[in-house]
TORKENU-814803 format. One record per residue (C-alpha): residue number from 1; x, y, z. Coordinates in nm, 3 decimals. Each point is the difference from the previous one (the first is absolute). Layout:
BEGIN
 roro    east   north      up
  NUM       X       Y       Z
...
This chain:
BEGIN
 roro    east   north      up
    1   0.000   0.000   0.000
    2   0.149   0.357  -0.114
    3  -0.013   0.271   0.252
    4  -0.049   0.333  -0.138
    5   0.226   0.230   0.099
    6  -0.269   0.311  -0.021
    7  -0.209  -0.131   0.259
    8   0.263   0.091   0.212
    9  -0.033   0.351  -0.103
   10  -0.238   0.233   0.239
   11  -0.265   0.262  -0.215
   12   0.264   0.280   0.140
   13   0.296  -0.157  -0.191
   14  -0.198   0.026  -0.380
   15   0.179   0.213  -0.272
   16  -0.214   0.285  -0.057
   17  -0.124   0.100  -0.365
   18   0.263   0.278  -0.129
   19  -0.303   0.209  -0.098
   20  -0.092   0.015   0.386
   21   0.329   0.186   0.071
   22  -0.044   0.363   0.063
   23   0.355   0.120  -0.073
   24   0.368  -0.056  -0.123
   25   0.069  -0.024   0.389
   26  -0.217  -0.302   0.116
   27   0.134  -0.158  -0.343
   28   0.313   0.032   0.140
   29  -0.132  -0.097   0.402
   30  -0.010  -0.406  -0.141
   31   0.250  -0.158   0.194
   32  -0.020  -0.413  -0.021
   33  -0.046  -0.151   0.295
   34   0.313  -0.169   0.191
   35   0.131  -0.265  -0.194
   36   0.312  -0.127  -0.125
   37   0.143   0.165  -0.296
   38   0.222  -0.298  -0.134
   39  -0.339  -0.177  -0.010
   40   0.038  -0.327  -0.235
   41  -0.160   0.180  -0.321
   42  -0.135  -0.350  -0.053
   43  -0.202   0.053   0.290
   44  -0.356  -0.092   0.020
   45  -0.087   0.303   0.095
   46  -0.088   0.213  -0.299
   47  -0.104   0.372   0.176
   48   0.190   0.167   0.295
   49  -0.303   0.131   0.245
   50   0.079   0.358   0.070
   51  -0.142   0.224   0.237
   52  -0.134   0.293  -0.133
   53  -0.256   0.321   0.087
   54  -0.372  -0.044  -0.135
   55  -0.178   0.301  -0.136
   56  -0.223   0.101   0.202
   57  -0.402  -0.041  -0.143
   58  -0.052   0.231  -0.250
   59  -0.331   0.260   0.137
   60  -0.293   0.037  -0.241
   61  -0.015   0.308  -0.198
   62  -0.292   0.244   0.010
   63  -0.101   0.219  -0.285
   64   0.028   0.380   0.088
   65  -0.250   0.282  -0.142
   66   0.185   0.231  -0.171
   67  -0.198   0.369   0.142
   68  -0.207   0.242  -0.310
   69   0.300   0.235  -0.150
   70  -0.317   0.302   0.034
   71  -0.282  -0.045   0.248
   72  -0.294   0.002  -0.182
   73   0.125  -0.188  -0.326
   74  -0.037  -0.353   0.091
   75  -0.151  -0.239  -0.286
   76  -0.005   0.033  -0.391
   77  -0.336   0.223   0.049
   78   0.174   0.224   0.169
   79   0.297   0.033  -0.262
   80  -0.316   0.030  -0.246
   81  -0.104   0.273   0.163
   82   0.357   0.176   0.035
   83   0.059  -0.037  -0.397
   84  -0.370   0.151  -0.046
   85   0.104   0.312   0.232
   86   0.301   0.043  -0.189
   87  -0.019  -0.023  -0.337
   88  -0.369   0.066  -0.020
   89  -0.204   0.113   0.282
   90   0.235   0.310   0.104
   91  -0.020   0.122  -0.331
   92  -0.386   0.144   0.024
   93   0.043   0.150   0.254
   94   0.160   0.301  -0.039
   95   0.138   0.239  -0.288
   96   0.300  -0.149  -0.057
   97  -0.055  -0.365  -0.055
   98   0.408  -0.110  -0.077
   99   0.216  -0.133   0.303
  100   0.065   0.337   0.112
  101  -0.373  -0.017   0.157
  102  -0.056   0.056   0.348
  103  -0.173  -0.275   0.073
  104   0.286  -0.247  -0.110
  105   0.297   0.247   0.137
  106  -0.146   0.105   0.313
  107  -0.237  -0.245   0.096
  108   0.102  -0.320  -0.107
  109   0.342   0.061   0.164
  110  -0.127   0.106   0.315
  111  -0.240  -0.280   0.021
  112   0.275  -0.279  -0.061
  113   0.103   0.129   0.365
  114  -0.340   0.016   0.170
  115  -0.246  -0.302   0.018
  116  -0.368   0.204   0.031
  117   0.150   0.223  -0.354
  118   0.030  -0.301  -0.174
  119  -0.303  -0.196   0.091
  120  -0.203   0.345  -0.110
  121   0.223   0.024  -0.359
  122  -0.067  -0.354  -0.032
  123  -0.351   0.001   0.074
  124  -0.062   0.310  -0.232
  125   0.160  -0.240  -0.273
  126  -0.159  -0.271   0.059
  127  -0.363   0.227  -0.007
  128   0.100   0.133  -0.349
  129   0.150  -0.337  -0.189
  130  -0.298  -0.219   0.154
  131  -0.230   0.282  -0.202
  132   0.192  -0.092  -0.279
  133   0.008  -0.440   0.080
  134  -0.226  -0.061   0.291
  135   0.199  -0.301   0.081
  136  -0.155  -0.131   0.319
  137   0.377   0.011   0.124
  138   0.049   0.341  -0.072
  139  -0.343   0.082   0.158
  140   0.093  -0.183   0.298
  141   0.364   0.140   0.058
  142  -0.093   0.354  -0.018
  143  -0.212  -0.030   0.279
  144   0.231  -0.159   0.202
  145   0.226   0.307  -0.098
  146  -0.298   0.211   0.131
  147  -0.026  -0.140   0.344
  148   0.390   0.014   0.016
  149  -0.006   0.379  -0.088
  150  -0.282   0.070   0.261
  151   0.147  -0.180   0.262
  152   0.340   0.174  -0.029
  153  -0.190   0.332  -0.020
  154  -0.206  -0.076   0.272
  155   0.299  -0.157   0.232
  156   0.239   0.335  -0.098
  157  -0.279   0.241   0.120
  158  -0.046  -0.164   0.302
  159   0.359   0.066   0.071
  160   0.004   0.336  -0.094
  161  -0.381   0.075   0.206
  162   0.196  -0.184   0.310
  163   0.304   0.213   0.023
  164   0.073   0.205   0.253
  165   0.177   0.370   0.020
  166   0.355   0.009   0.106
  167  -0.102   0.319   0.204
  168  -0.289   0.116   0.148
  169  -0.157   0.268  -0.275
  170   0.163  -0.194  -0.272
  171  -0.152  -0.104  -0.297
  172   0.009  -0.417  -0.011
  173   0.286  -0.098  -0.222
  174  -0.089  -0.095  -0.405
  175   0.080  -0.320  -0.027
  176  -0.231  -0.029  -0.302
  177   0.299  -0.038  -0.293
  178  -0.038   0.045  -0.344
  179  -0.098  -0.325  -0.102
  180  -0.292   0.035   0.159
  181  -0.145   0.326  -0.166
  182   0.064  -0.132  -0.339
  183  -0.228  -0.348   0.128
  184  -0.271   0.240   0.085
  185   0.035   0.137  -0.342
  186   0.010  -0.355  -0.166
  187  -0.295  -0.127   0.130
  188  -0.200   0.298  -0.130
  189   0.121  -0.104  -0.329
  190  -0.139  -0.381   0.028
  191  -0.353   0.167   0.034
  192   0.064   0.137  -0.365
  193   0.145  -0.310  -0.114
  194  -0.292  -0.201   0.189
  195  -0.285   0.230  -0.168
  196  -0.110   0.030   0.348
  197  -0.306   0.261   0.044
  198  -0.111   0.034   0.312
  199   0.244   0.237   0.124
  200   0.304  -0.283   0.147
  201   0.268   0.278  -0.087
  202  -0.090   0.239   0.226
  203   0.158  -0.172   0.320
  204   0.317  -0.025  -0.180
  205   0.038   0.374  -0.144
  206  -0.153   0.132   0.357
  207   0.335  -0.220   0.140
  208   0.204   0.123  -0.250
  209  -0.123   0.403   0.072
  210   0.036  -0.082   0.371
  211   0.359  -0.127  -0.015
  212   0.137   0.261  -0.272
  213  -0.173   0.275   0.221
  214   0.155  -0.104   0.332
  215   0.341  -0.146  -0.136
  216   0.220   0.112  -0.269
  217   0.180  -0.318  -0.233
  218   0.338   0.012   0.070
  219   0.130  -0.105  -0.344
  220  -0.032   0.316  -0.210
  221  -0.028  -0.177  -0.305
  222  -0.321  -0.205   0.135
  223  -0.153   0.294   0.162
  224  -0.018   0.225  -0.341
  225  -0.178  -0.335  -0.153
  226  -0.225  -0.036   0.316
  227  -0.111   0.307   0.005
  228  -0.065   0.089  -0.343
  229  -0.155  -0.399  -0.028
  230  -0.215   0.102   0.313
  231  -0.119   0.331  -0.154
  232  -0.071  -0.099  -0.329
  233  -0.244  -0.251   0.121
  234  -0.177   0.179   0.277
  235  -0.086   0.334  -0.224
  236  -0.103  -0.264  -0.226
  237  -0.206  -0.160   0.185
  238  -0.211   0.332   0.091
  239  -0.081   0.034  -0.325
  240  -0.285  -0.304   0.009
  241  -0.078  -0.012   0.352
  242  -0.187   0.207   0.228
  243   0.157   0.009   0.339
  244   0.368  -0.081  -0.055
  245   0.177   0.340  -0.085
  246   0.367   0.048  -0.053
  247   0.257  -0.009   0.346
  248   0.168   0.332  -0.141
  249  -0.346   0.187   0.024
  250  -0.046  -0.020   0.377
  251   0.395   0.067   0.068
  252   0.072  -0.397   0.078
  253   0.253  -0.043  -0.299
  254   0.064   0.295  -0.244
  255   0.117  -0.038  -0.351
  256   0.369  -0.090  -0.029
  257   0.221   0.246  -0.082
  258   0.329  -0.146   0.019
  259   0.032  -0.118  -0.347
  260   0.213   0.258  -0.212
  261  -0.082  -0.143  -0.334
  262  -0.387  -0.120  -0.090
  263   0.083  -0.230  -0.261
  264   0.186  -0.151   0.356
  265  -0.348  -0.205   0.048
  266  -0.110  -0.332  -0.032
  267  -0.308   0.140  -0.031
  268  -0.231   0.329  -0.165
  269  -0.107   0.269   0.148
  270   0.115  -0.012   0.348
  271   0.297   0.191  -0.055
  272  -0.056   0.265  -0.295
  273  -0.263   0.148   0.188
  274  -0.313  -0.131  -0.196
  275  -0.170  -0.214   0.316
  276   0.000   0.322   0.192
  277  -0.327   0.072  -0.269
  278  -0.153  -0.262  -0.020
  279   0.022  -0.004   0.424
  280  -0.130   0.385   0.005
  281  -0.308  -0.157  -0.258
  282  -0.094  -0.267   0.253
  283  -0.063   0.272   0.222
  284  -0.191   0.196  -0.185
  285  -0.219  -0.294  -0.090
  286  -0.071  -0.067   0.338
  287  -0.086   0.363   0.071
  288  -0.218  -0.064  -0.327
  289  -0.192  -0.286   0.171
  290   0.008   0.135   0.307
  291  -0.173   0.365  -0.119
  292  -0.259  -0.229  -0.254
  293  -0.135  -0.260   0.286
  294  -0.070   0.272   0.246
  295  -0.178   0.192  -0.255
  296   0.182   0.275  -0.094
  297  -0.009   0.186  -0.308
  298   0.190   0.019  -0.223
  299   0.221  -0.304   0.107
  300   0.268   0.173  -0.127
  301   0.063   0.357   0.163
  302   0.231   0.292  -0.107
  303   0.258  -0.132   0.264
  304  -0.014  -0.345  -0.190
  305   0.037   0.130  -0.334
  306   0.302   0.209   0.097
  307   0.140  -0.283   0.170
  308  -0.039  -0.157  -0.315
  309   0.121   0.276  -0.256
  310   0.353  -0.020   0.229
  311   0.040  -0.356  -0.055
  312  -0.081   0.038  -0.448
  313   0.203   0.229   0.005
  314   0.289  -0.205   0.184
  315  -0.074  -0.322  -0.213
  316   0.029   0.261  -0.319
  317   0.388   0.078   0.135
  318   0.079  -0.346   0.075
  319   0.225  -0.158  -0.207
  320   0.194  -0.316  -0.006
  321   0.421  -0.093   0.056
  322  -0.072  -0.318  -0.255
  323   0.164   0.080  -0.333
  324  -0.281   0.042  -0.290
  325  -0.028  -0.293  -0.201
  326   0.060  -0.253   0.260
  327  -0.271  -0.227   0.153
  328   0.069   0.179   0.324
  329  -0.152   0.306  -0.160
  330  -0.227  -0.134  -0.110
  331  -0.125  -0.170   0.289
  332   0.052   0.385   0.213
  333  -0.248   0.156  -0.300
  334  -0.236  -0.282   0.063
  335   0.008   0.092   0.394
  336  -0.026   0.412  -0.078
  337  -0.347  -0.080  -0.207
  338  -0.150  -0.227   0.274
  339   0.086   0.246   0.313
  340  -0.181   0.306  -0.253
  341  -0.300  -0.244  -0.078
  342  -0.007  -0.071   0.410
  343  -0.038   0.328   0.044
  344  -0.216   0.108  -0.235
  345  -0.227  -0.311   0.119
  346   0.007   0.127   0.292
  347  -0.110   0.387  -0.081
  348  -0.222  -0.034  -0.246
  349  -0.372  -0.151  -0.085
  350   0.046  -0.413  -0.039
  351  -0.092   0.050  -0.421
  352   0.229  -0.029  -0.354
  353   0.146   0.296  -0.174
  354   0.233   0.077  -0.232
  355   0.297   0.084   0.288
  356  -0.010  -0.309   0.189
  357  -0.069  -0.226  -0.316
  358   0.315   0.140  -0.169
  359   0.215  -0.021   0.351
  360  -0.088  -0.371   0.005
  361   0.068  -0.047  -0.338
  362   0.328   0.148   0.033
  363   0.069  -0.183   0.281
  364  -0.037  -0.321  -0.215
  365   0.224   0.118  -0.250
  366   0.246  -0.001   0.231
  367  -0.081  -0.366   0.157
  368  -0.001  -0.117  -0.392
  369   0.403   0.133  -0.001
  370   0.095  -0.226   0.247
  371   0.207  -0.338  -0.073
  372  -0.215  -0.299   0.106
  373   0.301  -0.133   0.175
  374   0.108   0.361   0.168
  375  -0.009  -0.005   0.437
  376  -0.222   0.299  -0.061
  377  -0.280  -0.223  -0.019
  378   0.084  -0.126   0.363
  379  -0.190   0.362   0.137
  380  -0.254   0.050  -0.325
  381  -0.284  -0.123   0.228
  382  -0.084   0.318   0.204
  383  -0.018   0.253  -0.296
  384  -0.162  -0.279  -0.233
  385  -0.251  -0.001   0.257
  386  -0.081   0.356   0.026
  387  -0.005   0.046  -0.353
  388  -0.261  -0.283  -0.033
  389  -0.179   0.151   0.298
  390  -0.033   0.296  -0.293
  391  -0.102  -0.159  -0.304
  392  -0.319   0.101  -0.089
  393   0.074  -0.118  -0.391
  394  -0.025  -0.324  -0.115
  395   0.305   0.018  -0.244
  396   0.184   0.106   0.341
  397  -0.169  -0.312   0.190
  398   0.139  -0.211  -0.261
  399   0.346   0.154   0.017
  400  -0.013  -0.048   0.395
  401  -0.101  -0.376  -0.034
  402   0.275  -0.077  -0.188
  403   0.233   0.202   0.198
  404  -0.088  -0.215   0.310
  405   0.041  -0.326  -0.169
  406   0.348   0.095  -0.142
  407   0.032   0.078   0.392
  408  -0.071  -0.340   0.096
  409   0.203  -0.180  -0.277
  410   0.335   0.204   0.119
  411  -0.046  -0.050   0.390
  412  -0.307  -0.260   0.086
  413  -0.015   0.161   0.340
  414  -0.417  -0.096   0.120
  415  -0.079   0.349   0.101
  416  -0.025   0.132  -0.343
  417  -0.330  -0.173  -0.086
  418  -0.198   0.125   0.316
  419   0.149   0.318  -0.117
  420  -0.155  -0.012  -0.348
  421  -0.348  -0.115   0.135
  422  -0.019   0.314   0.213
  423   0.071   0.211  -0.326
  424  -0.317  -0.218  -0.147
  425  -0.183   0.054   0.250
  426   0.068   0.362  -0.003
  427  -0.074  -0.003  -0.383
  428  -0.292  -0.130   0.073
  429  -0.137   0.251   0.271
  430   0.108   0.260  -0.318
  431  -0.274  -0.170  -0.191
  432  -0.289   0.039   0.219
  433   0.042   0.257   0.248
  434   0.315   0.163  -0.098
  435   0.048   0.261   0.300
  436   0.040  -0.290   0.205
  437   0.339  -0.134  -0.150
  438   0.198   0.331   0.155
  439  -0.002  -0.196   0.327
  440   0.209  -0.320  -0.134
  441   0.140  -0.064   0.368
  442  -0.376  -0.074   0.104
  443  -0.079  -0.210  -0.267
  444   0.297  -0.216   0.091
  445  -0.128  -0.006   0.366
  446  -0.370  -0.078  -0.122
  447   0.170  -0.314  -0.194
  448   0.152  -0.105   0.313
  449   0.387   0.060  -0.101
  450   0.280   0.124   0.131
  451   0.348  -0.018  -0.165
  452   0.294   0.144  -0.129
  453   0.010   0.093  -0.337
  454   0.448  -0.012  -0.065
């Protein structure tokens, strides 16, 4: 019987695998175990037994998350979104629609280092692109966007409401940053981008007109944007509502003046001077409604009309920075004829004549100049409006039609059709009891509406 010699080896004394060697030093650790080195080589004994270390039991590995490079960009919806802002989106937005626009250079940058900024870019986005594909997705990630941008707005008021001054007397410290202000303003854009109605914008711009009142940006560049952004849109909105009236009226924000150059703006009429008018109108037509429902006649009285012969005769000296020839000038024409045909709304009988049919005519000359590709056509809305709100014709009707479809194929932002079914509505009052369509502002109340018309 044979007795193998391994059976005499313990488990300790196996050769271990090369591959289970860590390192050039425990190759070099094997020693053989005592034995005799003249050994017969014809010895049974065919392996020396060595002692060597054993590696120790390799640990299982985990798979680690790698974190979001920019909060609020976290799936390929959300990188959807971010090419839609940038090479679409931010484009309609504003006068200049190449890279140099403020929404991609002052925005977008600023956002990539706030979460709540993002979530509100993203969400206004995701509102416009899902009117263009209304992708359930899309649908469902710009809400999600929505409650992200509330909650951040909500959670970074809080803070600033909670804080306490440093010194009796003292004013609480602004912790409200920039970021913040430009969310409020954001979210008033979904509403236009939403087609919403029933007045959703006006907690955002009342947030926006309480933190540009009590704070003042501290990026220089964002607060000329802000500001002019902010006024553009709230004289705007006077013109087709009946309680909200401009901040710079009452003394809570006044007109910028800070901006040496008009042609400096993103936007028109802010800066040139032209939005003081059409601000010193509202209040005449107010006075106007005011004078008419208590009973007073005439409606208009000789203070009114010489309120109103200062502000022709300041719309008859205005004149543009935009080079002639250029779709900027065109565009600053177009806004000239629509603050003269407010006005003269405003002053005189609700009935055609020859003056205001050959304003509005003019003033569709001048929307017929303009590129159907320009950024003009991001601001066309307001003066479109008024000039429809003036179009007694039908050959003008027809004009303004069109005008508001070529609108709608350059931007598809929802708050242009409301916007034209006021201006039916309006042509319709014209039809059958035509002193009624002076008061536009009510007939959007009577239909239940409330929106921003930019």
């Amino acid at each position: 019987m044979v007795t193998s010699h391994e059976s005499d080896v313990s488990m300790d004394d196996v050769t271990p695998k090369i591959e289970e060697l860590d390192d050039a030093d425990e190759l070099q650790s094997i020693k053989p175990l005592a034995v005799d080195p003249m050994a017969n080589a014809n010895s049974e004994v065919t392996a020396t037994p060595v002692n060597v270390p054993r590696k120790p039991a390799r640990a299982s590995m985990v798979s680690r998350s790698l974190p979001f490079l920019i909060d609020g960009i976290e799936d390929d919806t959300d990188r959807r979104f971010l090419d839609h802002f940038v090479y679409g989106f931010s484009r309609v937005l504003t006068l200049i629609n190449d890279d140099s626009n403020p929404f991609k250079e002052i925005l977008l940058p600023m956002a990539t280092q706030h979460r709540g900024l993002m979530h509100s870019l993203m969400c206004l986005s995701g509102s416009h692109l899902s009117g263009l594909d209304p992708e359930p997705k899309f649908i469902a990630r710009k809400y999600h966007h929505f409650h992200c941008a509330i909650q951040d707005l909500q959670h970074n008021l809080l803070i600033k409401a909670s804080s306490k001054p440093s010194k009796p007397g003292e004013d609480p410290d602004l912790l409200v940053e920039d970021p913040i202000i430009a969310s409020t303003i954001a979210l008033s854009l979904n509403t236009i981008c939403e087609g919403e109605t029933k007045g959703e914008y006006r907690m955002h711009m009342d947030a926006a007109k309480h933190l540009l009142k009590h704070q003042k940006p501290r990026n220089e560049k964002f607060r000329q944007f802000i500001v002019e952004f902010f006024q553009y849109h709230d004289v705007s909105n006077s013109v087709t509502s009946l309680d909200r009236r401009p901040a710079h009226l009452n003394g809570d924000l006044r007109l910028p003046d800070f901006v040496p150059h008009a042609q400096a703006g993103m936007f028109l009429g802010v800066f040139d001077g032209l939005f003081n008018y059409i601000s010193e109108v509202t209040r005449l037509r107010d006075k106007i409604r005011q004078r008419h429902n208590e009973g007073y006649e005439p409606a208009v009285d000789y203070q009114i009309l010489s309120e109103a012969v200062s502000i022709d005769s300041a719309i008859r000296l205005w004149e543009t920075s935009y080079p002639p020839n250029t779709a900027n000038w065109s565009l600053a024409q177009l806004y000239r004829q629509s603050t003269w045909v407010y006005l003269y709304r405003t002053i005189r009988p609700s009935q055609p004549g020859d003056k205001i049919g050959q304003v509005v005519d003019d003033g569709l000359a001048y929307l017929d100049q303009l590129p159907q590709d320009a950024g003009a056509y991001s601001i066309v809305l307001m003066p479109l409006f008024l000039l429809g709100c003036s179009a007694f014709l039908q050959h003008q009707r027809e004009r303004i039609q069109k005008g508001f479809e070529t609108l709608k194929s350059y931007s598809n932002l929802r708050n242009i059709e409301p916007a034209f079914k006021v201006v039916e509505k309006v042509w319709e009052v014209m039809d059958c009891n035509i002193e009624e369509s002076w008061d536009w502002e009510k007939i959007i109340n009577d239909m239940d509406m409330d929106f921003l018309i930019t």
